[in-house]
N, CA and C atoms of all chains as a GROMACS GRO file, in nm:
protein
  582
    1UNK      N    1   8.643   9.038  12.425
    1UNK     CA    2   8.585   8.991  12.550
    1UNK      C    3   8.477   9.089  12.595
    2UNK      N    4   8.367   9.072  12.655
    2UNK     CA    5   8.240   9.119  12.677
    2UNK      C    6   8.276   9.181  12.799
    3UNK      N    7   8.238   9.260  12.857
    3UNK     CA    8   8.219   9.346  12.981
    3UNK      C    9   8.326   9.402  12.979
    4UNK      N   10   8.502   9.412  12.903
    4UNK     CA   11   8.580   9.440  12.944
    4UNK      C   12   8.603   9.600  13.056
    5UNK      N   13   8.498   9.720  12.978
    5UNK     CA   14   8.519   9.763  13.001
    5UNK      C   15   8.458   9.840  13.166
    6UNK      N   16   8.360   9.702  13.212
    6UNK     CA   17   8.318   9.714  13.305
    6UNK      C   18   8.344   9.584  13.426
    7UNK      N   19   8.387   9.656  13.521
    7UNK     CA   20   8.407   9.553  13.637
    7UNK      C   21   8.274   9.464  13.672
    8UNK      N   22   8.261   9.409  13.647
    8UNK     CA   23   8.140   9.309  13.712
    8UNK      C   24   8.189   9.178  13.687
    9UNK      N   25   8.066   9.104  13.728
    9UNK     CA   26   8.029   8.947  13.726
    9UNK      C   27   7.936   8.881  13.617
   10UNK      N   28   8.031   8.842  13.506
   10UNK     CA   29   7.924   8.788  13.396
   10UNK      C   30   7.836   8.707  13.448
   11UNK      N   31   7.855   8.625  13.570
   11UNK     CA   32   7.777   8.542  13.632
   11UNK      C   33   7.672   8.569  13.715
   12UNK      N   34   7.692   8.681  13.758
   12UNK     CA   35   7.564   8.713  13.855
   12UNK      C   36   7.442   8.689  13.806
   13UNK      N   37   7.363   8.742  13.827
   13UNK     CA   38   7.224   8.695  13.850
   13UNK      C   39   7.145   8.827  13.873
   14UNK      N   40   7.014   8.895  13.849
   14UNK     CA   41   6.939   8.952  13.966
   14UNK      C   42   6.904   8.907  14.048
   15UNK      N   43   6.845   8.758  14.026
   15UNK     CA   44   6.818   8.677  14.133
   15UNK      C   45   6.864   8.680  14.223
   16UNK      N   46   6.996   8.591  14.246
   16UNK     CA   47   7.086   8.636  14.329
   16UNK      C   48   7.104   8.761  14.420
   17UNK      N   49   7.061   8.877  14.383
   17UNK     CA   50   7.048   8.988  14.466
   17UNK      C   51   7.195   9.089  14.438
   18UNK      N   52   7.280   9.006  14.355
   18UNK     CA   53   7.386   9.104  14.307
   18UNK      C   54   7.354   9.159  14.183
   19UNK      N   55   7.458   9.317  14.211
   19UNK     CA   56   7.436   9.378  14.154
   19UNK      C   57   7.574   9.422  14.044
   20UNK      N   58   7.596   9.462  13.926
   20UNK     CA   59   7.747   9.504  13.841
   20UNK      C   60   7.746   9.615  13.918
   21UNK      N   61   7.896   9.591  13.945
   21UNK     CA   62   8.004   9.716  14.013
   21UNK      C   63   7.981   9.855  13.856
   22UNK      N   64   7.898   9.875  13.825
   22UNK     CA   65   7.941  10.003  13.724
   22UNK      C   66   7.884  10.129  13.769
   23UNK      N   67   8.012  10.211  13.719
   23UNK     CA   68   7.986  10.324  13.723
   23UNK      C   69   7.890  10.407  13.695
   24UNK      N   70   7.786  10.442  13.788
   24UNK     CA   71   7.639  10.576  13.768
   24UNK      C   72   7.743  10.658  13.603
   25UNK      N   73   7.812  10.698  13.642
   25UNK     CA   74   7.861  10.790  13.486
   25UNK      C   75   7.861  10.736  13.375
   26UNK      N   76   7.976  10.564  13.388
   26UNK     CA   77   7.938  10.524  13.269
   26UNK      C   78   7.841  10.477  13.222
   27UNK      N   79   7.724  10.409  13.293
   27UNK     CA   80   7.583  10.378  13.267
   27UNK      C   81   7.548  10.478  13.193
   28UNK      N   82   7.486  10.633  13.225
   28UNK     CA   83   7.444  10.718  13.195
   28UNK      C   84   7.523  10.749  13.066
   29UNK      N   85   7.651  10.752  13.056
   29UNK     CA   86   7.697  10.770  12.890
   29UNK      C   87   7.663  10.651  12.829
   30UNK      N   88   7.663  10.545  12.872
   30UNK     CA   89   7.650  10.392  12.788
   30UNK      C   90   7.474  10.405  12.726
   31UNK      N   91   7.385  10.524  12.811
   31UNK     CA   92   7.268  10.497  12.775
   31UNK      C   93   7.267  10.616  12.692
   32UNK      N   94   7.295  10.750  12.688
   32UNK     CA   95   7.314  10.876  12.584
   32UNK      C   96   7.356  10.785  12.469
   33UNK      N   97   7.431  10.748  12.476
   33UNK     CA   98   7.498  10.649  12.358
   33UNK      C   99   7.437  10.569  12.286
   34UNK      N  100   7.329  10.465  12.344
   34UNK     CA  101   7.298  10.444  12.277
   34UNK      C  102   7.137  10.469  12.230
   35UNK      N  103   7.089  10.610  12.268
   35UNK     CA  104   6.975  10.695  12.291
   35UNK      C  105   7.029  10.750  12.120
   36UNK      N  106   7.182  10.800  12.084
   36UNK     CA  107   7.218  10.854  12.000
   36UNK      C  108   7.255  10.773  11.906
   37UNK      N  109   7.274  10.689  11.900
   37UNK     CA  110   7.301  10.577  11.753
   37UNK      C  111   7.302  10.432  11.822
   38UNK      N  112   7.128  10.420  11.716
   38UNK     CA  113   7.092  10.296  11.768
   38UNK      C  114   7.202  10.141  11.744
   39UNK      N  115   7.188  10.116  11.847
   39UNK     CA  116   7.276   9.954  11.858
   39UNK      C  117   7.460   9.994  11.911
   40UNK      N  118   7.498  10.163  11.943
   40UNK     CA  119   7.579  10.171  11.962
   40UNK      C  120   7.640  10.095  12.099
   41UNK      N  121   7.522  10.083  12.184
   41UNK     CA  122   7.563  10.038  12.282
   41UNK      C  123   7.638   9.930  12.297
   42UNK      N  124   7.551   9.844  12.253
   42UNK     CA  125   7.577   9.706  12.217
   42UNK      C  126   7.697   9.660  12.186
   43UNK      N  127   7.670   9.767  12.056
   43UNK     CA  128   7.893   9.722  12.006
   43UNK      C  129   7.962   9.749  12.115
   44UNK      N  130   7.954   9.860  12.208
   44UNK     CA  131   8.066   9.920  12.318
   44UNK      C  132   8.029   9.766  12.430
   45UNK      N  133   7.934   9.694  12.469
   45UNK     CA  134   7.940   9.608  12.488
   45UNK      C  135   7.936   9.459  12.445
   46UNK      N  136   8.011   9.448  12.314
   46UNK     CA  137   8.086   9.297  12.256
   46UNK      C  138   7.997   9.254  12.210
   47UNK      N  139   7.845   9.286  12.167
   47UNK     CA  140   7.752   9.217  12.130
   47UNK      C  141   7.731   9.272  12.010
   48UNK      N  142   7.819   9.232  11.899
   48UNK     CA  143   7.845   9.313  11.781
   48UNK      C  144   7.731   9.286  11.708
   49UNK      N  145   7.680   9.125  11.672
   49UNK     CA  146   7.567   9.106  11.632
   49UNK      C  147   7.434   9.159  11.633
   50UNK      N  148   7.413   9.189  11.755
   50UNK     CA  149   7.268   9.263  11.767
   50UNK      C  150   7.272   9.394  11.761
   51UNK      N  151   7.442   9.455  11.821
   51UNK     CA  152   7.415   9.591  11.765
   51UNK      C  153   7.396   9.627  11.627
   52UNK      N  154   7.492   9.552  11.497
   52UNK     CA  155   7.473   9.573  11.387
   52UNK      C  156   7.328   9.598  11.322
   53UNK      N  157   7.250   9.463  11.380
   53UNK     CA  158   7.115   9.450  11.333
   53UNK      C  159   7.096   9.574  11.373
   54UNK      N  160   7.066   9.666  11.542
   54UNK     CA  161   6.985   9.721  11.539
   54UNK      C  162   6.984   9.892  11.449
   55UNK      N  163   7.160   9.878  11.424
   55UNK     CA  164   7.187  10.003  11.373
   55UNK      C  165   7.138  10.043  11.218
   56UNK      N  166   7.118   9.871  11.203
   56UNK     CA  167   7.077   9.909  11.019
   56UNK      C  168   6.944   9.909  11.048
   57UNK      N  169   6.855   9.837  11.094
   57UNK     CA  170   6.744   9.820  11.118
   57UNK      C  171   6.651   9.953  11.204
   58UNK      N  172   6.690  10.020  11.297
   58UNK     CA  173   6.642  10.108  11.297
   58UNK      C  174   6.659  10.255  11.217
   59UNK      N  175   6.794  10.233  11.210
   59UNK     CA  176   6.821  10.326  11.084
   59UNK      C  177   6.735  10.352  10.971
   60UNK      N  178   6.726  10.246  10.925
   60UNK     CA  179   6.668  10.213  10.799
   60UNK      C  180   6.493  10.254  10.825
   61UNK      N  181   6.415  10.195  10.950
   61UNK     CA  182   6.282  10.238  10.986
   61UNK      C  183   6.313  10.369  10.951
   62UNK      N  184   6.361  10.477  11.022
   62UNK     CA  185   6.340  10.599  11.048
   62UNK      C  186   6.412  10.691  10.934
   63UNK      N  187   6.495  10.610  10.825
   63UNK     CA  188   6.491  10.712  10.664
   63UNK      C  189   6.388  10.634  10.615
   64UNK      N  190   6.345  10.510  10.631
   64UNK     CA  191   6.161  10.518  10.527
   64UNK      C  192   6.064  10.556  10.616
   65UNK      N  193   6.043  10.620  10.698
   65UNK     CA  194   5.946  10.726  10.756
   65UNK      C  195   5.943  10.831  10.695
   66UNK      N  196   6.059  10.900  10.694
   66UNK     CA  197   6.144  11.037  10.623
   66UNK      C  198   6.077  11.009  10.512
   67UNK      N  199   6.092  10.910  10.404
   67UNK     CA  200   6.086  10.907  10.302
   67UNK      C  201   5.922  10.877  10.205
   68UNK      N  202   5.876  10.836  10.332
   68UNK     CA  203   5.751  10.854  10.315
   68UNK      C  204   5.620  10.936  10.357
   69UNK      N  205   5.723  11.064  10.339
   69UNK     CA  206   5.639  11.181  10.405
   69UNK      C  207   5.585  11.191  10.543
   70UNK      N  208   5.644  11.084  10.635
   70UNK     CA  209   5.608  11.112  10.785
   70UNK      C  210   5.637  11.221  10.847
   71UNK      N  211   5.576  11.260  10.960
   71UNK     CA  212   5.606  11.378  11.028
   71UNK      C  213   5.684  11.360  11.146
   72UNK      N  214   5.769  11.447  11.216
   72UNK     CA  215   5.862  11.452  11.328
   72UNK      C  216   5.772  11.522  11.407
   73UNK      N  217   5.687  11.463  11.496
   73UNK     CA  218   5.570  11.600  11.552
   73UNK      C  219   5.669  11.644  11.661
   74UNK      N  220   5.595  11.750  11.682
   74UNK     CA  221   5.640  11.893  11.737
   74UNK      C  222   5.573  11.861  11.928
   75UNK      N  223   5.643  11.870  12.038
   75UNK     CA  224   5.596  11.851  12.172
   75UNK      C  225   5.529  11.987  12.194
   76UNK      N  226   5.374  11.920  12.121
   76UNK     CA  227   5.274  11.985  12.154
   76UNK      C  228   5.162  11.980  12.265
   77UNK      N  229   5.211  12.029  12.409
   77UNK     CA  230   5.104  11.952  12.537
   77UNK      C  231   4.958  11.973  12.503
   78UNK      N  232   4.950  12.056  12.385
   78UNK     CA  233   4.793  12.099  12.395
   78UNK      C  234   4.719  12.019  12.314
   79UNK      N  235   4.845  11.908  12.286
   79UNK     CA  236   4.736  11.789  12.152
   79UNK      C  237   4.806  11.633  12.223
   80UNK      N  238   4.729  11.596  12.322
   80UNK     CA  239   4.826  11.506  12.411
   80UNK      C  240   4.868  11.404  12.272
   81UNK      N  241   4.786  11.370  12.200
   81UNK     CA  242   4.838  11.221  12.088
   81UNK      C  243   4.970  11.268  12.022
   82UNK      N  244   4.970  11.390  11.987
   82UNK     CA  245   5.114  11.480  11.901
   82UNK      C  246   5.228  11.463  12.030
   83UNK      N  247   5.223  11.504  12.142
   83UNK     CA  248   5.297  11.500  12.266
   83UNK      C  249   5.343  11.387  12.262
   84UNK      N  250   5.287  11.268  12.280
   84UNK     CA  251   5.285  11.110  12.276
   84UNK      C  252   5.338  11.086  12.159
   85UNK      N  253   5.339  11.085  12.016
   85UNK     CA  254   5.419  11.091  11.920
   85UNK      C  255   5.554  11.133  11.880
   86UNK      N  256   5.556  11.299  11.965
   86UNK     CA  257   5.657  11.357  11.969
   86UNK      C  258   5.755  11.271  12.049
   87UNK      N  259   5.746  11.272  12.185
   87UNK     CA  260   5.779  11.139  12.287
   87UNK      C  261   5.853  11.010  12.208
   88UNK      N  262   5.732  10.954  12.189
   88UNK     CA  263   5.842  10.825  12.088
   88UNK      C  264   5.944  10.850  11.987
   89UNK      N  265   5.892  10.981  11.929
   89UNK     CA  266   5.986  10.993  11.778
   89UNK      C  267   6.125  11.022  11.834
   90UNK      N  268   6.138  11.074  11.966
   90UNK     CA  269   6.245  11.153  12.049
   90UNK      C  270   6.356  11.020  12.075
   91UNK      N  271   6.245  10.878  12.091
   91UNK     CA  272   6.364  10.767  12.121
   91UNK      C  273   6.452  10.742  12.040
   92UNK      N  274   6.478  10.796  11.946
   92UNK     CA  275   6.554  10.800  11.851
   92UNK      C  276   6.644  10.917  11.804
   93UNK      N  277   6.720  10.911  11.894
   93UNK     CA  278   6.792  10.994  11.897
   93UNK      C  279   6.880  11.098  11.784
   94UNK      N  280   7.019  10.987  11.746
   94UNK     CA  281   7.050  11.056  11.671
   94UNK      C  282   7.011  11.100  11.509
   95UNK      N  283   6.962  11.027  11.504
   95UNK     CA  284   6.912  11.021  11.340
   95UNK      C  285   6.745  11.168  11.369
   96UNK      N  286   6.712  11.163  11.500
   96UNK     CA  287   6.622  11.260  11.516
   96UNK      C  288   6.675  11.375  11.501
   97UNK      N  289   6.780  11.419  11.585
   97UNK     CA  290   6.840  11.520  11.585
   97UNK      C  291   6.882  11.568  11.452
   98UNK      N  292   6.988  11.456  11.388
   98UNK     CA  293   7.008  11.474  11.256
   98UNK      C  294   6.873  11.560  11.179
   99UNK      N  295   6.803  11.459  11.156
   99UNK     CA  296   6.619  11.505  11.082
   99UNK      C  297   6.608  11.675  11.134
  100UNK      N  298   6.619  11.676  11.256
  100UNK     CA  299   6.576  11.820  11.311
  100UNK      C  300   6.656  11.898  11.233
  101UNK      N  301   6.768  11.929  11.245
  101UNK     CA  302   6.899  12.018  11.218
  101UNK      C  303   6.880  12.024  11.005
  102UNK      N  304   6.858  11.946  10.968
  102UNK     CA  305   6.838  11.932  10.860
  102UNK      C  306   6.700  11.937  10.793
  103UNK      N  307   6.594  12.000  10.863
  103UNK     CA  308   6.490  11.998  10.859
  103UNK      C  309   6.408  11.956  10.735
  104UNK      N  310   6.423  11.809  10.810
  104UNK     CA  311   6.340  11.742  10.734
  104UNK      C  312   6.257  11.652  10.860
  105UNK      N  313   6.152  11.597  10.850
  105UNK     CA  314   6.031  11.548  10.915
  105UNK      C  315   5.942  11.671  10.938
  106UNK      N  316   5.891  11.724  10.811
  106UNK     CA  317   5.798  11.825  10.834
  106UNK      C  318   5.709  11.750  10.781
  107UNK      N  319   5.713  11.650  10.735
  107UNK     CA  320   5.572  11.580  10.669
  107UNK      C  321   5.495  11.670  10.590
  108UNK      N  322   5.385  11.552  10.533
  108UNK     CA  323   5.322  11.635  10.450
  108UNK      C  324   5.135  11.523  10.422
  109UNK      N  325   5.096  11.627  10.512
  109UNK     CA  326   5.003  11.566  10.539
  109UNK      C  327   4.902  11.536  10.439
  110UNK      N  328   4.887  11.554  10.304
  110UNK     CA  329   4.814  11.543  10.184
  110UNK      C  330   4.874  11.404  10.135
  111UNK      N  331   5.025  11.382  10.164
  111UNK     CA  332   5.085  11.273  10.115
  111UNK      C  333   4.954  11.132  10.136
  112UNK      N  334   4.975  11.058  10.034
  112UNK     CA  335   4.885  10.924  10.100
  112UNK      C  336   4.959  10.823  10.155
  113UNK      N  337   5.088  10.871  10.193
  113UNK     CA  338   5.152  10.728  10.249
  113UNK      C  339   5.197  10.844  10.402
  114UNK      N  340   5.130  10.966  10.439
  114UNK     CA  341   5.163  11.019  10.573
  114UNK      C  342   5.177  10.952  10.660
  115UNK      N  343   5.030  10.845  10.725
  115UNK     CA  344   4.997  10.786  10.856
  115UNK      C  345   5.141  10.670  10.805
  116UNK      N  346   5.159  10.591  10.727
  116UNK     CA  347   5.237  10.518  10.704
  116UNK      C  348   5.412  10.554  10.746
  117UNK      N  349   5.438  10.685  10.682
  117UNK     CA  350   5.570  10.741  10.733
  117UNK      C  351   5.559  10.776  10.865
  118UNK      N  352   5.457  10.805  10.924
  118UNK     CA  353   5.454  10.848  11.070
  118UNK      C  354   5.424  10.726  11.146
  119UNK      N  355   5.390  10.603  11.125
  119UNK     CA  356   5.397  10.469  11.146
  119UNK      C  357   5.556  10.438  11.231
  120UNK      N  358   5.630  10.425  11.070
  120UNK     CA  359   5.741  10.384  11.088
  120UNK      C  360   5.828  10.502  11.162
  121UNK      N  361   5.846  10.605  11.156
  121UNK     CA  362   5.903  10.710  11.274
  121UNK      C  363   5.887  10.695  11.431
  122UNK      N  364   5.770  10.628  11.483
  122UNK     CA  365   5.741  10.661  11.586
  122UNK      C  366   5.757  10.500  11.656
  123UNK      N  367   5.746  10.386  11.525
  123UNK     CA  368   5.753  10.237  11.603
  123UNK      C  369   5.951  10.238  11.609
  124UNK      N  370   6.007  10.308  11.538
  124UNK     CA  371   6.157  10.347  11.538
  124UNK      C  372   6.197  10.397  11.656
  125UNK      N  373   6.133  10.515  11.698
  125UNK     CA  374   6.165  10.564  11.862
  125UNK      C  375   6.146  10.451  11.954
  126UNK      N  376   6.022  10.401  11.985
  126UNK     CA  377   5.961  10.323  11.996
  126UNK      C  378   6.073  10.206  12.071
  127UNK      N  379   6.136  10.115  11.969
  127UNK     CA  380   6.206  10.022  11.945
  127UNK      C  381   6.295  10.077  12.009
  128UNK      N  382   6.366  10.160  11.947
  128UNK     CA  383   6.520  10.191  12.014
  128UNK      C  384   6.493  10.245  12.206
  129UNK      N  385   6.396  10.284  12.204
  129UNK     CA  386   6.380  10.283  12.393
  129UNK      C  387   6.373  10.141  12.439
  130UNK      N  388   6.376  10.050  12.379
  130UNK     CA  389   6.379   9.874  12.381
  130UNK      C  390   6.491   9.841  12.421
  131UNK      N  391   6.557   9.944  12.314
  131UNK     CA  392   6.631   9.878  12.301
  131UNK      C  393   6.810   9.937  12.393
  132UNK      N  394   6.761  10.044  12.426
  132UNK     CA  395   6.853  10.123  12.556
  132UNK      C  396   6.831  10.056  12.640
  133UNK      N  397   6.680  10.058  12.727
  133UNK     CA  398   6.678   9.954  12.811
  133UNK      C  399   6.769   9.793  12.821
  134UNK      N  400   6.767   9.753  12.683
  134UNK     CA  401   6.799   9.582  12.689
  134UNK      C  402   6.958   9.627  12.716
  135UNK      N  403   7.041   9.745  12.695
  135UNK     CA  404   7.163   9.772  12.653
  135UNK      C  405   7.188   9.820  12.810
  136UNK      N  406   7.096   9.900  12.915
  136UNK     CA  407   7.117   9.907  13.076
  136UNK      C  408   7.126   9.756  13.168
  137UNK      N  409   7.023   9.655  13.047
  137UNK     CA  410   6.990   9.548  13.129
  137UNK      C  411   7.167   9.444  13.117
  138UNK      N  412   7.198   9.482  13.028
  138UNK     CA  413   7.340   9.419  12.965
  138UNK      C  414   7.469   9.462  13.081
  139UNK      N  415   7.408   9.592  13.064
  139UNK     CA  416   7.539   9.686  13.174
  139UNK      C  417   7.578   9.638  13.326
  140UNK      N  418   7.404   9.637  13.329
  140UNK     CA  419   7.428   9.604  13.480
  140UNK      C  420   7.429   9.431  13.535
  141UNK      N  421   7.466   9.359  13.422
  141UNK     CA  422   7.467   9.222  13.430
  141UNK      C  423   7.348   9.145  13.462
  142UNK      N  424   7.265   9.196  13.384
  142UNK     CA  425   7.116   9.090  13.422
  142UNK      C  426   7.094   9.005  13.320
  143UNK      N  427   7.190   9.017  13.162
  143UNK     CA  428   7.134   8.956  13.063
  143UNK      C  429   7.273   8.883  13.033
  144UNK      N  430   5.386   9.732  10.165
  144UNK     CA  431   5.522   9.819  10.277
  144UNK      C  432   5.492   9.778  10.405
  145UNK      N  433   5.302   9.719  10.476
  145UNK     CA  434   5.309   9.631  10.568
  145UNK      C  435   5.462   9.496  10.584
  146UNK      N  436   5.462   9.456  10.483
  146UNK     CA  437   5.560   9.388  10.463
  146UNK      C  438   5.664   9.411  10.509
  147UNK      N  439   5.750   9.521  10.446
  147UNK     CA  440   5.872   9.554  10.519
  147UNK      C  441   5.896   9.621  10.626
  148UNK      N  442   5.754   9.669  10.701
  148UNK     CA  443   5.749   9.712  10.836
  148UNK      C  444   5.735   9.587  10.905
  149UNK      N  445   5.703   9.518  10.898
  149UNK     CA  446   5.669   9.370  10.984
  149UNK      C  447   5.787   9.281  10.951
  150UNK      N  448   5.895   9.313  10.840
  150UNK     CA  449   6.003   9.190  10.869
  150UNK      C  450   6.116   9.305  10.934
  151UNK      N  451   6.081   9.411  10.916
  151UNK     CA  452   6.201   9.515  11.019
  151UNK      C  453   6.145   9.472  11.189
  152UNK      N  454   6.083   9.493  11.230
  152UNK     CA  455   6.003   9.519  11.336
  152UNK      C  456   6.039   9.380  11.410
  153UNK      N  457   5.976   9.261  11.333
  153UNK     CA  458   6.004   9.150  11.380
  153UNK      C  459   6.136   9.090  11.394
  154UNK      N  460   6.210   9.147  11.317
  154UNK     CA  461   6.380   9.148  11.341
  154UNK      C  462   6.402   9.209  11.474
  155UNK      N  463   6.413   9.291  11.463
  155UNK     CA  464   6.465   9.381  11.631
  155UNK      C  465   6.395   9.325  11.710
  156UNK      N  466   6.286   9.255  11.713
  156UNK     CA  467   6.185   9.176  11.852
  156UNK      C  468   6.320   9.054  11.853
  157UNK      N  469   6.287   8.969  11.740
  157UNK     CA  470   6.348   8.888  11.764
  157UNK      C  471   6.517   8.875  11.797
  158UNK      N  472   6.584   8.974  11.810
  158UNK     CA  473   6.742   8.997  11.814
  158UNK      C  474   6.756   9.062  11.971
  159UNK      N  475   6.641   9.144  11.999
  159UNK     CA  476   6.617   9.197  12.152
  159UNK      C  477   6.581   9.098  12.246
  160UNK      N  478   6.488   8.965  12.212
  160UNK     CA  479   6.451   8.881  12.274
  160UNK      C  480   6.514   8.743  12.285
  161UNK      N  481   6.579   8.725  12.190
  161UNK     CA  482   6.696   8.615  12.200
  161UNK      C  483   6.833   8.591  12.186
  162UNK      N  484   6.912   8.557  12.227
  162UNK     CA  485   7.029   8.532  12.227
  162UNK      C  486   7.147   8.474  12.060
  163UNK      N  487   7.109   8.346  12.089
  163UNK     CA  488   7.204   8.282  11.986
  163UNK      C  489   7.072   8.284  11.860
  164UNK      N  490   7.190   8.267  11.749
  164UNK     CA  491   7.120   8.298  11.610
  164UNK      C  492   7.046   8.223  11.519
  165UNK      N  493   7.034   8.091  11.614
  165UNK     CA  494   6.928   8.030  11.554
  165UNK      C  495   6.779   8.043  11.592
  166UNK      N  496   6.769   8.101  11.759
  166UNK     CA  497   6.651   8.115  11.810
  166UNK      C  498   6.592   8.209  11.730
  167UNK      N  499   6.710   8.302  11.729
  167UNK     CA  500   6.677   8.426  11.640
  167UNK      C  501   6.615   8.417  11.505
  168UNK      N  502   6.693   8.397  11.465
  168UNK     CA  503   6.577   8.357  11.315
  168UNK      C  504   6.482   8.294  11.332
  169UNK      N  505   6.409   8.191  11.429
  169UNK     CA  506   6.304   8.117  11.447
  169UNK      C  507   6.213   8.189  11.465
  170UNK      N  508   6.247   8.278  11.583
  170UNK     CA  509   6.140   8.368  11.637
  170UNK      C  510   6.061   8.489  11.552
  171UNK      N  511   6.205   8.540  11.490
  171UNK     CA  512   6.217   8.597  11.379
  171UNK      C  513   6.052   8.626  11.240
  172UNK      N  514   6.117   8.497  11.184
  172UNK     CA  515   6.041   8.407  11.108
  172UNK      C  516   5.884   8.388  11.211
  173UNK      N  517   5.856   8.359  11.273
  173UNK     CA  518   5.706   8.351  11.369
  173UNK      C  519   5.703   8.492  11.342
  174UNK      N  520   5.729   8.521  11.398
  174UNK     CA  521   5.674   8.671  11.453
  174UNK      C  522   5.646   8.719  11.309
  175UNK      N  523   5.740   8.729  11.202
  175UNK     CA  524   5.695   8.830  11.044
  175UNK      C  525   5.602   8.762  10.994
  176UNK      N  526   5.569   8.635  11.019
  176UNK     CA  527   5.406   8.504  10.965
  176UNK      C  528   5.345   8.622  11.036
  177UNK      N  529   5.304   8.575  11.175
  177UNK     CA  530   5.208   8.680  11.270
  177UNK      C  531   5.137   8.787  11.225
  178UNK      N  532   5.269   8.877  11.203
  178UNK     CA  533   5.216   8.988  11.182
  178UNK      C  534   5.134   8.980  11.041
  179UNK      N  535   5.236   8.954  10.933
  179UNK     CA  536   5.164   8.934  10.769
  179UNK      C  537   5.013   8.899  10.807
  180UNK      N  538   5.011   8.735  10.834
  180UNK     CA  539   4.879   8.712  10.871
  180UNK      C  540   4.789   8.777  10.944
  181UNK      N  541   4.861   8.866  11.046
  181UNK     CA  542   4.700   8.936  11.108
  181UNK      C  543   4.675   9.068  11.026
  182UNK      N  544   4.775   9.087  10.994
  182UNK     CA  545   4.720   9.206  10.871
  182UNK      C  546   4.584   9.189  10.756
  183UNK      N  547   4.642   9.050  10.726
  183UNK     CA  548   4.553   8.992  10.602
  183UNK      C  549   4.430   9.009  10.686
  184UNK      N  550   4.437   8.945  10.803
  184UNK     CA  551   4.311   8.905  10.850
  184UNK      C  552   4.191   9.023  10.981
  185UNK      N  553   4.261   9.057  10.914
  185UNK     CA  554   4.188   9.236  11.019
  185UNK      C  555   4.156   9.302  10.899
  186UNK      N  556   4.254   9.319  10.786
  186UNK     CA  557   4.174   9.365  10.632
  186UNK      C  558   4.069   9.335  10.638
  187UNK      N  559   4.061   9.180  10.609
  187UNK     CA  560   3.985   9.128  10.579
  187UNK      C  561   3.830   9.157  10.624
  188UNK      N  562   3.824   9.168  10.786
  188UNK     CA  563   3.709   9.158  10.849
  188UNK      C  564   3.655   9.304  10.832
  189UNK      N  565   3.750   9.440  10.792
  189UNK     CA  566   3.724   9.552  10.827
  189UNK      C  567   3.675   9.605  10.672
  190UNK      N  568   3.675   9.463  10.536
  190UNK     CA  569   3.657   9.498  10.449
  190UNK      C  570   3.505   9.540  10.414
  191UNK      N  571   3.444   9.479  10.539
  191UNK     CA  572   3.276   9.537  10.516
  191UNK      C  573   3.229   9.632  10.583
  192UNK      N  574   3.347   9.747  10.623
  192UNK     CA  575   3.339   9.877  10.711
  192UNK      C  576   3.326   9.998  10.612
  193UNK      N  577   3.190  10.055  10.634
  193UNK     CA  578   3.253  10.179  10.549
  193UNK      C  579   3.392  10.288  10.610
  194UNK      N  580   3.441  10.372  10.461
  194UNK     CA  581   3.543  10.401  10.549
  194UNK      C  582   3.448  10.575  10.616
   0.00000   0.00000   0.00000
């Protein structure tokens, strides 16, 4: 059953002007969550289908970035486009962190498929901030 | 590899934007045409650009 673990009204509405009874805490873990493994949310809210998709699917973007010599840029304020890159690549949480700790996304900028791996790294962050959002919009009963 | 960036991409549009699983694949399916095709067709025009 969907919402179990949250008191609300599958029925509400925004329209309506109501709002889901949930908890500021669990929101905020429901969104770390799924900031840290994409589509986790989703499953924690019954929507096993789309989380699956999004867990293989962004997954999968952000090891063929990796794999195609993309870069993990570095939050550099003094190069606003790298900052802005860095930024998106960040929406992706755990598999970023992972990359970091394991240092790999050093790219390699001679590669000829670079702009291509750094493509798919950054439309991966990208997506999964989509896709937290659609997973707050779920929480708080708007979808 | 346009390819498999545009049927990933257009998956998660289409699974974020619709509900039940037939819309889904419809939209799906549009959206990975879309993209393929405007690829072809921005090549295409940018093929008389020097690089």
């Amino acid at each position: 059953m969907r919402y179990d673990r949250f008191d609300m009204s599958t029925k509400s509405t925004a329209a309506e002007g109501t709002r889901a009874s949930v908890e500021p805490g669990t929101l905020a873990i429901l969104c770390v969550l799924a900031w840290a493994v994409p589509g986790a949310a989703h499953l924690w809210l019954g929507r096993t289908q789309k989380g699956l998709v999004f867990l293989v699917a962004l997954t999968a973007m952000f090891a063929i970035g990796l794999m195609l010599h993309g870069q993990i840029f570095p939050f550099e304020l003094s190069d606003p486009l790298v900052a802005l890159a860095a930024v998106a690549d960040f929406g992706l949480g755990g598999p970023w962190l992972a990359a970091r700790a394991m240092g790999a996304g050093a790219g390699q900028v001679t590669a000829s498929t670079w702009e291509y791996g750094n493509t798919f790294l950054i439309v991966a962050g990208l997506l999964n901030s989509l896709v937290i959002l659609d997973a707050f919009d779920i929480a708080m009963g708007r979808k | 590899m346009m390819v498999l960036f545009a049927f990933l991409v257009s998956t998660v549009f289409a699974v974020l934007m619709r509900d039940d699983v037939r819309s889904q694949v419809r939209t799906g399916a549009w959206m990975f045409a879309a993209f393929v095709a405007t690829g072809f067709v921005l090549g295409w025009l940018m093929y008389p650009l020097p690089l």
